[in-house]
C-alpha positions as CSV (number, residue, x, y, z in Angstrom):
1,X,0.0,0.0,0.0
2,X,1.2,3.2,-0.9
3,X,1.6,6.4,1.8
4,X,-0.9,8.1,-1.0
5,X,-3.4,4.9,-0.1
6,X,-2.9,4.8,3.8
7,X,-3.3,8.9,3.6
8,X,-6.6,8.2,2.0
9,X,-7.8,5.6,4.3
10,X,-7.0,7.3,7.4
11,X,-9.0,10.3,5.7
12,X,-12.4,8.3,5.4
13,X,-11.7,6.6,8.7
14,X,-11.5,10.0,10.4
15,X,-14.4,11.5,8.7
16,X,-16.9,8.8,8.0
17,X,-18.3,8.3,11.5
18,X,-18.6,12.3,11.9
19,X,-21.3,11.7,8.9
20,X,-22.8,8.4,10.7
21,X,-22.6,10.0,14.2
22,X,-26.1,10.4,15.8
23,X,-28.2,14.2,16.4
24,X,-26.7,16.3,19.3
25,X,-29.7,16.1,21.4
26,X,-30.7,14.3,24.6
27,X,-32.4,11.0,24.7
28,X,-36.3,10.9,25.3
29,X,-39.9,12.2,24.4
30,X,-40.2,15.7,22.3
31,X,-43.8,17.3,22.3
32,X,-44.4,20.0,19.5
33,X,-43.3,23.6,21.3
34,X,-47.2,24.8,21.8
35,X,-48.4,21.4,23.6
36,X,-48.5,20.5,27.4
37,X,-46.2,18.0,28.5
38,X,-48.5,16.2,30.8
39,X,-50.4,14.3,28.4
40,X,-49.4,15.1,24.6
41,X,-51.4,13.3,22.0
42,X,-49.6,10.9,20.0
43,X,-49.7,13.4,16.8
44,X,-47.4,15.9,18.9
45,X,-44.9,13.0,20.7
46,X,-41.3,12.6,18.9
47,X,-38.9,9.8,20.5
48,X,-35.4,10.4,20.4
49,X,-33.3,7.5,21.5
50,X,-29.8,7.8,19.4
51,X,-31.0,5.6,17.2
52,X,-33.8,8.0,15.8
53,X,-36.6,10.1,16.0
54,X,-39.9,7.7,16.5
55,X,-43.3,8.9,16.3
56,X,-46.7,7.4,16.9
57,X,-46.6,5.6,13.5
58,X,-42.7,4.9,13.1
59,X,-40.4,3.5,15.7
60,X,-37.4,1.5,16.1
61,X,-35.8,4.0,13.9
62,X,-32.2,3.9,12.8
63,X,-30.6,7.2,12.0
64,X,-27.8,8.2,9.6
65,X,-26.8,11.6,9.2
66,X,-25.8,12.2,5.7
67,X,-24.8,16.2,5.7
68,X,-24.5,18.7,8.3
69,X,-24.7,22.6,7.6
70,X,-23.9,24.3,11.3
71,X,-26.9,22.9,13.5
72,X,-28.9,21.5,10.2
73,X,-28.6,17.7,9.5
74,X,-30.3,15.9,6.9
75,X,-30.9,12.2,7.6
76,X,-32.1,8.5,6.6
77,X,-34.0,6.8,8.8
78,X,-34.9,3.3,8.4
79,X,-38.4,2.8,10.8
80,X,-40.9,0.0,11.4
81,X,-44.0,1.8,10.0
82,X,-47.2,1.8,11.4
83,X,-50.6,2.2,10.3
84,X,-51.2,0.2,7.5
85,X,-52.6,-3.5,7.4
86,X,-48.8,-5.4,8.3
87,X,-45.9,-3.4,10.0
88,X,-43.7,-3.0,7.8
89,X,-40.1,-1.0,7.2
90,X,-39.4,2.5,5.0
91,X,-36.9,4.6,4.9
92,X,-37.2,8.0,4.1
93,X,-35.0,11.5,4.2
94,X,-35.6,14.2,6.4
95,X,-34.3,17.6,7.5
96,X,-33.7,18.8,11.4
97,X,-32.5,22.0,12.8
98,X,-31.3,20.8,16.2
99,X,-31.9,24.4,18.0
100,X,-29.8,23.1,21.6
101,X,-29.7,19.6,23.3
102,X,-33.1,19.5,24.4
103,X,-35.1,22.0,21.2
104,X,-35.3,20.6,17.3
105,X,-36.9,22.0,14.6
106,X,-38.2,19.8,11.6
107,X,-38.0,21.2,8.8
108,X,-38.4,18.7,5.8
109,X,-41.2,19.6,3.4
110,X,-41.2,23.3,5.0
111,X,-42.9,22.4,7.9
112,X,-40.9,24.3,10.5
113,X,-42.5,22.7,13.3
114,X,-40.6,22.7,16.6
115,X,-40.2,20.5,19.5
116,X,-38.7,20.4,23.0
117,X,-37.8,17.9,25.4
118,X,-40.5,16.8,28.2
119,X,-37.7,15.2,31.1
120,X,-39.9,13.0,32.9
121,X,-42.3,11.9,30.3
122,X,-42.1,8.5,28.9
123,X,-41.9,7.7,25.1
């Protein structure tokens, strides 16, 4: 192996995981900013457990961060899908704004809708 090669190699080893590396933000349930925390409907509960962000209708989620712009990350999440007649997998991309550790703002398709953390309330 050339010292061109092993340059190379060390690159992608040094940079790879910072793209597979989970979102900066703490572990547990996110309601939408403008709803209580004491009991949330499903429609407004996010999970966030390093893995990914779950929902009502998506969970055991596995997260991949494929760009970062400052605090914006878009990623790939593979989730078990609910809703339909057999649970199934599906992957699909989306866009976050993480806003501090415990504060994200999703904004694929435009929606802009924010969440915080709820410490204490189970996912």
């Amino acid at each position: 192996m050339t010292v061109r090669n092993i340059t190379a190699c060390a690159l992608l080893l040094c940079t790879g995981p910072a793209l597979a590396d989970t979102l900066p933000l703490r572990h547990g349930a996110y309601v939408s900013v403008d709803t209580d925390c004491k009991d949330p409907p499903n429609v407004a509960l996010r999970t966030y457990d390093s893995g990914g962000l779950g929902s009502s209708k998506a969970n055991d989620c596995r997260s991949r961060v494929l760009s970062r712009q400052g605090n914006v990350f878009e990623i790939e999440q593979d989730c078990r899908q609910f809703g339909g007649p057999k649970v199934e997998r599906a992957t699909e991309r989306s866009t976050i704004r993480v806003d501090g550790p415990d504060r994200y703002t999703d904004l694929t398709y435009g929606s802009g809708e924010s969440f915080r953390l709820c410490p204490g309330l189970r996912p």
